[in-house]
C-alpha angles and dihedrals in degrees: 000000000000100000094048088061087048094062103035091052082043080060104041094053095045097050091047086050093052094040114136120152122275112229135176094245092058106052103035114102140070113306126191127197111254092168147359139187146128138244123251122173092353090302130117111235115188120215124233101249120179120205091269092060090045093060080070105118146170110220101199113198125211083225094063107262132108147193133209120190122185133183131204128198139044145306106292098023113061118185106197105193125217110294110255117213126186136147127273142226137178102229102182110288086357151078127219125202113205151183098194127329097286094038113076110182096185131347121198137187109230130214114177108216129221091235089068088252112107127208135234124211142176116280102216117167117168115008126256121241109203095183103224097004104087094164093054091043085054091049092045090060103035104127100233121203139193129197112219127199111192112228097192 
């Protein structure tokens, strides 16, 4: 229990520490994914991507759409899935993706980043009990990133 406060107040702070407002302007444009990972016991670890994962991409529309595009398999045998457009909102630090109000498709905490790329985490507010299943418990609460470079 404890170190779940501990990294849930670890969160909290950074991400107060690293707070700048979210604007339109600032978020609209074609992102593609540079790296993604997850956080396990308050440590970045970087997931393996080959180049076919990395076409994966978010196209964020000044007229309040996106799409979000990913792409499974290897090098050589790209597996691009079906587009998925929604709707988007600025929500504070955060970006929800959305079929209608009662519909999220995706929420994400957003930092944007000194090097011009933003990052997209998992937006996790309360955590999720799952009674006699600790690992998907574990799973259900791992805070997710992904590192964006705007194209353009």
């Amino acid at each position: 229990m404890y170190k779940i406060f501990c990294l849930t107040s670890f969160l909290a702070v950074s991400s107060l520490m690293s707070a700048q407002k979210l604007t339109k302007e600032n978020v609209t444009g074609f992102w593609k994914l540079k790296e993604a990972g997850f956080y396990e016991n308050k440590k970045k670890v970087v997931k393996e991507f080959d180049n076919c994962r990395l076409m994966r991409n978010y196209a964020i529309r000044e007229d309040g759409f996106a799409i979000y595009n990913y792409v499974e398999g290897s090098s050589g045998d790209c597996s691009p899935s079906e587009p998925r457009l929604s709707f988007w909102r600025i929500v504070e630090n955060r970006i929800q993706f959305y079929a209608d109000d009662k519909n999220i498709l995706e929420e994400v905490e957003v930092t944007m980043n000194k090097d011009h790329t933003i990052t997209f985490s998992s937006y996790i507010p309360e955590r999720t009990k799952v009674d006699g299943d600790a690992l998907a418990e574990k799973i259900a609460n791992t805070v997710h990133y992904d590192i964006l470079e705007k194209i353009y």
